[in-house]
N, C-alpha and C positions, 0 to 999 in steps of 0.2 A: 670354301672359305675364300672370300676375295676382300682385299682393304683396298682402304680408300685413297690410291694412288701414294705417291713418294712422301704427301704431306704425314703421315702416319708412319713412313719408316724414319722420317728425319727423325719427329717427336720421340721413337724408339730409341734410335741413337742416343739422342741426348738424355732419356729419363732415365735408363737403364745402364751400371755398371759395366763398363767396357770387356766385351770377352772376346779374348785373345782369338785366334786363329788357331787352330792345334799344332803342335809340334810337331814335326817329323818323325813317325811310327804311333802317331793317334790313329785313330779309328776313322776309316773314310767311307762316304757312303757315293755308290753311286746311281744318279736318280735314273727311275723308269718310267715309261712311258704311264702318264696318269696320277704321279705324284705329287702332292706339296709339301710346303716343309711342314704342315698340319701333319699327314700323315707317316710321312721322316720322321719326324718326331716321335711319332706314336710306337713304329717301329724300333727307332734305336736309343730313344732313352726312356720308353713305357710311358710317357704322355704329351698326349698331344698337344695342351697349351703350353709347353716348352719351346714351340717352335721358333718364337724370336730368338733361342739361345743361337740355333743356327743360323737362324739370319746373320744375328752381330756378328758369329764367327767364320762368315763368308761372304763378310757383304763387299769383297774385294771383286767376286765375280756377281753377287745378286746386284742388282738395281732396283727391282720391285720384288717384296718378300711374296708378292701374289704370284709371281712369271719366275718359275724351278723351269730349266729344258734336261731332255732324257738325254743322259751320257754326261753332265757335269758329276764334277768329283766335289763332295759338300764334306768337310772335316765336321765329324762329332765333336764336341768339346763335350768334357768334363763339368758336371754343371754343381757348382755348389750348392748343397742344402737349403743353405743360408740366403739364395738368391734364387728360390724357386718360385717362394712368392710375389715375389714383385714382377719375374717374369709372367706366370700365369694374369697379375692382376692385369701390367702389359697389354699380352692377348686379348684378354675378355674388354680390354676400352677399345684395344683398334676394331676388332671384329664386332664390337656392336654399334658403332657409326652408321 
């Protein structure tokens, strides 16, 4: 999966409900070599177009939600029911640009 440079995370930012960064003693993942946060995703909250949840909640160290490097610490957030859809809908406009 790759988007279409920063213009697609800004529009993220702004469409999508602000999710915090996790708390201290949330759930942290750290990346391996060969992951995105597609797959992050997949692994730690069971789907994969969830992945902007992580972007928002780390985008103090992401700058492009395409470019994860191996050894960052990515906070899982807690992701609302109620804000699943709109994240999936998210995913499926950036990634089919």
């Amino acid at each position: 999966m790759r988007l279409r440079g920063l213009l697609g995370a800004t529009a993220l930012c702004t469409a999508l409900p602000c999710i915090a960064p996790a708390e201290s003693g949330a759930r942290i993942h750290q990346v391996r070599p060969g992951e995105s946060l597609w797959t992050i995703a997949r692994l730690t909250v069971g789907d994969p177009t969830l992945w902007p949840a992580l972007y928002l909640a780390n985008r103090d160290q992401i700058k492009d939600p395409a470019l994860v490097y191996p050894g960052q610490q990515l906070a899982v957030p807690e992701i609302d029911p109620e804000e699943r859809g709109s994240l999936r809908r998210e995913a499926e406009a950036l990634t089919s640009r």
